[in-house]
C-alpha positions as CSV (number, residue, x, y, z in Angstrom):
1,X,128.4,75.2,85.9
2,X,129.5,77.6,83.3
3,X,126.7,76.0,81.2
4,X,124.6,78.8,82.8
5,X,121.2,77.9,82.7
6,X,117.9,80.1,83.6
7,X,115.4,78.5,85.7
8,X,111.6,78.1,85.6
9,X,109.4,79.5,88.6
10,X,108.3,76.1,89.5
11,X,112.3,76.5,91.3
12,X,111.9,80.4,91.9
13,X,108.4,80.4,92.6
14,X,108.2,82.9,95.1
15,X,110.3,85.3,92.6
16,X,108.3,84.9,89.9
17,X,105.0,85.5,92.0
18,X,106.9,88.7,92.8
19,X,108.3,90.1,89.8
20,X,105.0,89.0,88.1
21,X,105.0,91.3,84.9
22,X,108.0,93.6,85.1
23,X,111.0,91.7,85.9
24,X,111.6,88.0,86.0
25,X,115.4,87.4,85.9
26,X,116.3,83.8,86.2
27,X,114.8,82.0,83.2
28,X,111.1,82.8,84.3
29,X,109.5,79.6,82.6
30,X,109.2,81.2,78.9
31,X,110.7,79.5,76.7
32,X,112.2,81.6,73.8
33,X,110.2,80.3,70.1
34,X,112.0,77.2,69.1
35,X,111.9,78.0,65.1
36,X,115.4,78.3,64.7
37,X,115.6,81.0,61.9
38,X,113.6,83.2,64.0
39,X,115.8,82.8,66.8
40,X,119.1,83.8,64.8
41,X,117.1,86.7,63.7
42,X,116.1,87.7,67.2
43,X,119.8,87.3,68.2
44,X,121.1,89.3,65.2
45,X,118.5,92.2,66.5
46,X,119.7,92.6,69.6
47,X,122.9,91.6,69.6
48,X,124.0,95.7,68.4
49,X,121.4,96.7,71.2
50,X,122.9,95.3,74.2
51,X,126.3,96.1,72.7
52,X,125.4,99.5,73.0
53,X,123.8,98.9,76.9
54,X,126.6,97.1,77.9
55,X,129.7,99.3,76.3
56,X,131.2,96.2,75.1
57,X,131.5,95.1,71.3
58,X,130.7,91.6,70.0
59,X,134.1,90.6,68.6
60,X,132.3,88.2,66.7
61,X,128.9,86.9,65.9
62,X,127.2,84.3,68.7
63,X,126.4,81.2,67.0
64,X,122.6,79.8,68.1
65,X,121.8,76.5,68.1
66,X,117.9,74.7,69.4
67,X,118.5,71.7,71.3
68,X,115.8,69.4,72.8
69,X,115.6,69.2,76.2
70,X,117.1,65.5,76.1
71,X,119.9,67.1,74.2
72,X,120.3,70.2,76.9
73,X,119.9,67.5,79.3
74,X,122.9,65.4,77.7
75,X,125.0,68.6,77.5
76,X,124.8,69.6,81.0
77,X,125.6,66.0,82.2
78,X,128.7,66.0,79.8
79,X,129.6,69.3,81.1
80,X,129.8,67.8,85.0
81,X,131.5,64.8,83.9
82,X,134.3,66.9,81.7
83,X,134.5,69.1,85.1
84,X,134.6,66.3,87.7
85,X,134.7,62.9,87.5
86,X,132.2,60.1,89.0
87,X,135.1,59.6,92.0
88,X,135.6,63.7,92.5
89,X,131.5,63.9,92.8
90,X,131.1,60.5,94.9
91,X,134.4,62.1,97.1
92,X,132.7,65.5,97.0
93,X,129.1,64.5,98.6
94,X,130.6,61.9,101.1
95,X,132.9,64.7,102.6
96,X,130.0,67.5,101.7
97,X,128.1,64.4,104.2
98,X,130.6,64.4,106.6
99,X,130.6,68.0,107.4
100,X,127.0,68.2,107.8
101,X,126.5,70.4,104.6
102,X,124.5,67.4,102.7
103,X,122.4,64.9,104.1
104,X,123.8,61.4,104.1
105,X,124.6,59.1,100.9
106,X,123.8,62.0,98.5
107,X,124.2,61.8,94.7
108,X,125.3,65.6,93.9
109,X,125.8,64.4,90.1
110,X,122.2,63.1,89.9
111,X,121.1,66.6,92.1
112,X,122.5,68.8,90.3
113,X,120.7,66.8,86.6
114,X,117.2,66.8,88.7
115,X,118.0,70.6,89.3
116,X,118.1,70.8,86.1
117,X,115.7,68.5,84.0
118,X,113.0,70.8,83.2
119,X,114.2,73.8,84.2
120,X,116.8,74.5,81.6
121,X,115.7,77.2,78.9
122,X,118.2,78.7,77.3
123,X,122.6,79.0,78.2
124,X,125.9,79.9,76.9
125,X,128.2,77.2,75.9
126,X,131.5,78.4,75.9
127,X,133.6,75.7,74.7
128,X,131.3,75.1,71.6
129,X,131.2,79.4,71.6
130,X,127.6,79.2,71.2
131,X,124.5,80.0,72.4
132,X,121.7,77.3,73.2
133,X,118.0,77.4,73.2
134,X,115.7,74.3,74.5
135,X,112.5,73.7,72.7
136,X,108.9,73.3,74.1
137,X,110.1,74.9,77.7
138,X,106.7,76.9,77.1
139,X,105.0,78.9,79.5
140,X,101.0,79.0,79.9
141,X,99.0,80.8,76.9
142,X,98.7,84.2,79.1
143,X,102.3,84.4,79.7
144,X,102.9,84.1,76.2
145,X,100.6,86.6,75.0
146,X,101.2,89.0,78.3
147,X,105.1,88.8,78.4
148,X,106.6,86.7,75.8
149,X,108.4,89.3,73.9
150,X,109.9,90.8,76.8
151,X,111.0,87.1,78.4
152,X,112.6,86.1,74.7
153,X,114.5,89.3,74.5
154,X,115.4,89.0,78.4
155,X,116.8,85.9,78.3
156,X,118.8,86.3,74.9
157,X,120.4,89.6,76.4
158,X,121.3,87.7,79.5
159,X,122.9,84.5,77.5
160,X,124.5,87.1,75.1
161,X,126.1,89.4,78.2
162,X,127.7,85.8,78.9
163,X,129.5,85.8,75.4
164,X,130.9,89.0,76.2
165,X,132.1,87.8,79.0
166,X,133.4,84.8,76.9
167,X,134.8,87.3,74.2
168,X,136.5,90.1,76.0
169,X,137.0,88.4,79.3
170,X,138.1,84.8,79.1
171,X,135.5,83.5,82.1
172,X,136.0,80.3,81.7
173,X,139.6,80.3,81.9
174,X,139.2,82.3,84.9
175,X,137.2,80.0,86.2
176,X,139.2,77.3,85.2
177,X,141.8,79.2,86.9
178,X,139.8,78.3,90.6
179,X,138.5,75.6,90.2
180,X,140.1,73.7,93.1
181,X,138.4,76.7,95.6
182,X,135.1,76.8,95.6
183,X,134.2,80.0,97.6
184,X,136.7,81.6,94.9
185,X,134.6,80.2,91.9
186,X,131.4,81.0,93.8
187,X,132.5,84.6,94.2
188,X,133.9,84.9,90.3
189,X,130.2,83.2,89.2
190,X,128.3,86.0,91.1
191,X,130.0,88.4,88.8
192,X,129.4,86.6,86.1
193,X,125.7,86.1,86.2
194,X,125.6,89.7,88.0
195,X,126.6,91.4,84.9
196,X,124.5,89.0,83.0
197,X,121.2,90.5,84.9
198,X,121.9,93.6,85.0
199,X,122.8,94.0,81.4
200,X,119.6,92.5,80.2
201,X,117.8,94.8,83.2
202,X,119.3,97.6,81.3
203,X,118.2,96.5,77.7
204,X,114.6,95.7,78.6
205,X,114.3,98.8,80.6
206,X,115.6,100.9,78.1
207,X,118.5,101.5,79.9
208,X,119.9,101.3,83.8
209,X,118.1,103.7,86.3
210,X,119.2,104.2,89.9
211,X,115.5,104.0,91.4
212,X,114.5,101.0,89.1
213,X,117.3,99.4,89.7
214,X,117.2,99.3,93.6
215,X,113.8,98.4,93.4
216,X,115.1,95.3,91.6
217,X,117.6,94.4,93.5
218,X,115.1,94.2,96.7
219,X,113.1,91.4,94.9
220,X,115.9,89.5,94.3
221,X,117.3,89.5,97.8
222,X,114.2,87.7,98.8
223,X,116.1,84.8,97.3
224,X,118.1,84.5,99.7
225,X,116.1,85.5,102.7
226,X,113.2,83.3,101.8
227,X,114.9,80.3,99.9
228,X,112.0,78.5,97.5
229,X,110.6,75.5,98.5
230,X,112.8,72.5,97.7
231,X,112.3,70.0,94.7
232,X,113.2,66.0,94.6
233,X,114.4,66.8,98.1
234,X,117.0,69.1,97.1
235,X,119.5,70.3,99.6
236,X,119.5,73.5,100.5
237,X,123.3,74.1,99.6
238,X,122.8,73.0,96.2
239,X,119.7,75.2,95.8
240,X,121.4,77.8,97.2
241,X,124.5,78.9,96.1
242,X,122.8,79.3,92.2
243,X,120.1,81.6,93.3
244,X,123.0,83.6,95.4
245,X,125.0,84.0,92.0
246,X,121.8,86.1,90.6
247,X,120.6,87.5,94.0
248,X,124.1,88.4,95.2
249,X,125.6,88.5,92.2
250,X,123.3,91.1,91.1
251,X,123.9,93.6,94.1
252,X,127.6,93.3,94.1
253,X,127.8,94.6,90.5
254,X,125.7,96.9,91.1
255,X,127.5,98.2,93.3
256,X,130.4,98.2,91.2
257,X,128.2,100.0,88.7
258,X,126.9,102.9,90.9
259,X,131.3,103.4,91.2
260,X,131.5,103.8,87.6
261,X,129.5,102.9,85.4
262,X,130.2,99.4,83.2
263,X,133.8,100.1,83.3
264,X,133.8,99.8,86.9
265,X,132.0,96.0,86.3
266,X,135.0,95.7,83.6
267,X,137.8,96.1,86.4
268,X,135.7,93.4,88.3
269,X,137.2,90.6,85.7
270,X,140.3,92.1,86.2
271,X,140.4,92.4,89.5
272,X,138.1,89.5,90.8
273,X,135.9,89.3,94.3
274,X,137.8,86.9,96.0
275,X,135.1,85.4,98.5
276,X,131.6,85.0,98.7
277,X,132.2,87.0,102.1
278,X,132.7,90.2,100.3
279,X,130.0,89.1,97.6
280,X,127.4,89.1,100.8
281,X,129.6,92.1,102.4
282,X,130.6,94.3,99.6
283,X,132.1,97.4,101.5
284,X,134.8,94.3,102.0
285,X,135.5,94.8,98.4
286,X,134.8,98.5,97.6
287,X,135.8,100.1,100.5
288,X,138.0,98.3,103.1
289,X,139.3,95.7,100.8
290,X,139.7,92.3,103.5
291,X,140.8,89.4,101.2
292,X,140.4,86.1,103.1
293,X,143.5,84.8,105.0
294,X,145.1,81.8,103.2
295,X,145.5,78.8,105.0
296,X,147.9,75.8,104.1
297,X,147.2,73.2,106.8
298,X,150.4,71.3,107.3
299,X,151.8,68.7,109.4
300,X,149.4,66.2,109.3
301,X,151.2,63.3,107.1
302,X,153.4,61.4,109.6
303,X,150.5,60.9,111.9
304,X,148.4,59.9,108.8
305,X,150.8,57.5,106.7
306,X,148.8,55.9,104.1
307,X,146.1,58.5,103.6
308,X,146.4,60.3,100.2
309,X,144.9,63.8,99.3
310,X,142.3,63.9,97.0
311,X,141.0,66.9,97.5
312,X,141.5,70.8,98.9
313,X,139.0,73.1,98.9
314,X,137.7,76.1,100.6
315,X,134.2,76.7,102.1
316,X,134.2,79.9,102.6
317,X,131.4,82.4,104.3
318,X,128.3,81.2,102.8
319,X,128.8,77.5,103.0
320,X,129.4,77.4,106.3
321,X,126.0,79.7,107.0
322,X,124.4,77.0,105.0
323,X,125.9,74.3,106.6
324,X,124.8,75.6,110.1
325,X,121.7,76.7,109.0
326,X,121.3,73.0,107.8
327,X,122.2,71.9,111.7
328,X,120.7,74.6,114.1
329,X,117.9,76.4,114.7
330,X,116.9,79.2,112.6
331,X,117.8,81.8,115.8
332,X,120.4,79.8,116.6
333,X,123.3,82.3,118.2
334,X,126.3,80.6,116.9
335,X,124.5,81.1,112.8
336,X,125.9,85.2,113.9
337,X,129.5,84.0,113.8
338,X,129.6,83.3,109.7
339,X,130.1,86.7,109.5
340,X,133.4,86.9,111.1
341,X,134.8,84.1,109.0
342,X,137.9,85.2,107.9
343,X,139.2,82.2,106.0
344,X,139.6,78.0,105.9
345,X,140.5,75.5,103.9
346,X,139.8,72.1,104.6
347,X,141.4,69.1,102.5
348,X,140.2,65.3,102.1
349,X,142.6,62.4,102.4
350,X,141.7,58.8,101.4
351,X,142.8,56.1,102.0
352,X,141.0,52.3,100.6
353,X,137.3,53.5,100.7
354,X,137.5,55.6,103.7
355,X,137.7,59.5,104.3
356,X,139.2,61.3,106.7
357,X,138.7,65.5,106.6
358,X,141.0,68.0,108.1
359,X,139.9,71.4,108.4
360,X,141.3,74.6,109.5
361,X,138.9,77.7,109.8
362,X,140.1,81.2,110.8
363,X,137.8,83.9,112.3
364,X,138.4,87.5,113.0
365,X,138.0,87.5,116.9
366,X,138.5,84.2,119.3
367,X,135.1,84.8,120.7
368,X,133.5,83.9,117.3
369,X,136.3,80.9,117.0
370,X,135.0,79.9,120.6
371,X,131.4,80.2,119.8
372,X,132.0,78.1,116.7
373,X,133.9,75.1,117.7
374,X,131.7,74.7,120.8
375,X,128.3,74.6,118.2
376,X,130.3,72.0,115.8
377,X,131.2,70.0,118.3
378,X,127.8,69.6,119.2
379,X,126.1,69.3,115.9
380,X,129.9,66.7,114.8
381,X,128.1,64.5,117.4
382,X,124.4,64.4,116.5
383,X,125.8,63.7,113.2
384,X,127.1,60.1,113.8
385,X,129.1,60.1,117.6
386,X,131.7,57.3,117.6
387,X,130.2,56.2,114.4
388,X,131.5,59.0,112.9
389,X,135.1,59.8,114.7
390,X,135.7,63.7,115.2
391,X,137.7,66.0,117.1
392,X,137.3,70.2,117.4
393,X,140.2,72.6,119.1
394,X,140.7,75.7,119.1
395,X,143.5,78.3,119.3
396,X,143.8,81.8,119.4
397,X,140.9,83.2,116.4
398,X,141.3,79.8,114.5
399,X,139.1,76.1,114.4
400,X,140.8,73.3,113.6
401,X,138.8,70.1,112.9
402,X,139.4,66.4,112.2
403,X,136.5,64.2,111.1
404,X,136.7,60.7,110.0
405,X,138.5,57.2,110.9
406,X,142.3,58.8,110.7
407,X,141.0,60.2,113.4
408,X,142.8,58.2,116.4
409,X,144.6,60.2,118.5
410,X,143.4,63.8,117.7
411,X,145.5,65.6,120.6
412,X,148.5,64.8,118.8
413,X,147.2,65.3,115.2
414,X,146.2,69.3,116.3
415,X,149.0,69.7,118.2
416,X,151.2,68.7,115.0
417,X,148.2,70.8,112.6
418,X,149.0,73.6,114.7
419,X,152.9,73.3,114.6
420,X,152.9,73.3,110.8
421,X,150.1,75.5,109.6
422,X,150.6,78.5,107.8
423,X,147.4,81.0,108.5
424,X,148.3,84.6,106.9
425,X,147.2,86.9,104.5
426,X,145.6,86.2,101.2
427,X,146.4,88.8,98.7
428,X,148.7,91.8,99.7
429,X,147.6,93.4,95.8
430,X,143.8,93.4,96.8
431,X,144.3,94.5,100.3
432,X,146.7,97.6,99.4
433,X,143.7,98.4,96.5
């Protein structure tokens, strides 16, 4: 969600045990003084600062408004409904289900809110242009006294970088923009909330330092490495692919940064990440530019008749780690071949209250294509077997897979896949950068 929110370490325990004093990026648990007067002051204060870190004007003032945490909590679910409906969610966790990326009959809307309740301190509203603070999210006395100050001005600078972003950059439109891919949007939020933690980095540090700075970036890797334990049984792929927008996130715009400076993380609005393959890989951005190969899967619709599309999507490069990671053991061979993803897209037809999913996935070698469709197969039919209808083929570097009760004669349906789909390059502009 654009509604950006910072968490509390009871989500990013192991982080917080690890930045302890000096650096505690993602919301940390302090809540910023809820006296609303004070606050605007506080924004006012460092809104020049940061400006001045971040080589970006405010074009105009950021609003700041206290909310309670039933209010933030109200906001957040308003903001999921006015992005996807009830259906798009329900549709969006049955197929998530079907895959193997979420365990069976989950809720994602009532996930993502118990993500969520409790955690929220502070985020950037961009449609109300504003920035939002949640009351009583306090931490324990000693953090207070020991690192208050710095966590207040931390988290303002990070929810103020995002109305920048807002103000100069248009993010949500750009995300708007994507919506209907979500390795895309995951790739465009890692910038987003990349910037965001490095700006404030910079502003509490009294500016960005190469040696602090990696330093940094090392502790927040462990995010990803050594995930925190999970809440209300929370699926690792909705954990996930937040604390990757600030671990991730973080590194890639660095990167960026070490090229040039903030107007090298300037062109990265203009000229967007593409995948969260070259988020994880960023020599796949900087320095052999490999946009992923688009995919329109065709040919599928006299073989289905009745079956509507009601969704199209991409997974992309971490999703599908997470989804095998979900299925196989953790030195499992076949978790190597994410790495040579080189692009899918998979789309979800309906038809009464059934679901079928079709989905293509391209790799950059036919040993890795191999490797995966034989692992699938195998983890398609722990998942349900003829309860749950599949079929996996291969040809040449690409996967194509069928899951679901249109499944009925699947040698046809991939031979009439393969006829029709179109598997080629993505974006000649970012690959001739």
């Amino acid at each position: 969600m654009i509604l950006e929110s910072f968490v509390k370490p009871s989500l990013l325990a192991q982080f917080s045990r690890a930045f302890a004093l000096v650096f505690v990026i993602t919301g940390c648990g302090y809540s910023l003084d809820s006296r609303l007067p004070d606050e605007v002051t506080r924004v006012e204060s460092i809104e020049p600062a940061l400006a001045r870190e971040r080589k970006l004007d405010f074009i105009k003032p950021v609003r700041v408004a206290v909310d309670t945490p039933e209010q933030a909590q109200k906001a957040i679910a308003n903001q999921i409904t006015r992005d996807h409906t009830d259906e798009e969610l329900s549709i969006g966790g049955e197929s998530g289900a079907m895959t193997g990326l979420y365990p069976p009959d989950i809720d994602l809307k009532l996930k993502t809110l118990q993500l969520m309740h409790d955690q929220v301190v502070a985020f950037y509203d961009p449609d109300a242009k504003q920035m939002v603070i949640v009351e009583g999210r306090n931490g324990s006395a000693a953090q207070r006294a020991t690192t208050g100050a710095a966590m207040d001005e931390l988290v303002i600078a990070h929810e103020l970088t995002h109305a920048l972003q807002d103000q100069h950059f248009g993010i949500q439109q750009m995300l708007e923009r994507v919506k209907n891919n979500d390795d895309k949007t995951l790739a465009l939020k890692c910038v987003a909330e990349g910037d965001a933690t490095l700006a404030a980095f910079g502003l509490t540090a009294g500016g960005l330092r190469t040696a602090a700075l990696e330093s940094t970036l090392k502790r927040l890797a462990a995010l990803s490495i050594n995930p925190p334990a999970e809440q209300h049984d929370m699926p690792l792929a909705v954990v996930m692919p937040m604390l990757f927008e600030y671990s991730a996130g973080s590194r890639f715009v660095a990167e960026a940064w070490r090229h040039g400076g903030w107007k090298a993380v300037n062109q990265l609005y203009r000229h967007p990440p593409l995948s969260s393959q070259q988020i994880i890989h960023p020599e796949l951005y900087f320095n052999r530019p490999t946009p992923p190969i688009e995919i329109e899967l065709a040919g599928y619709n006299k073989l289905l008749e009745g079956w509507k599309k009601v969704d199209d999507d991409t997974y992309g490069e971490l999703l599908l780690e997470l989804l095998l990671r979900r299925n196989l053991p953790f030195d499992a061979p076949a978790l190597s071949v994410v790495a040579r993803w080189a692009g899918d897209r998979i789309i979800t037809l309906q038809k009464g209250g059934q679901l079928t999913l079709l989905w293509v996935i391209a790799f950059h070698d036919e040993a890795s294509a191999q490797q995966f469709a034989h692992s699938y197969s195998r983890i398609l039919a722990h998942l349900g077997g003829s309860s749950n209808p599949h079929g996996v083929a291969t040809r040449s570097a690409a996967v194509f897979v069928a899951i679901g009760p249109g499944v009925r004669d699947f040698s046809r349906l991939s031979e009439a896949v393969w006829k029709m789909t179109k598997i080629g390059a993505a974006s000649v502009r970012q690959a001739a950068r």
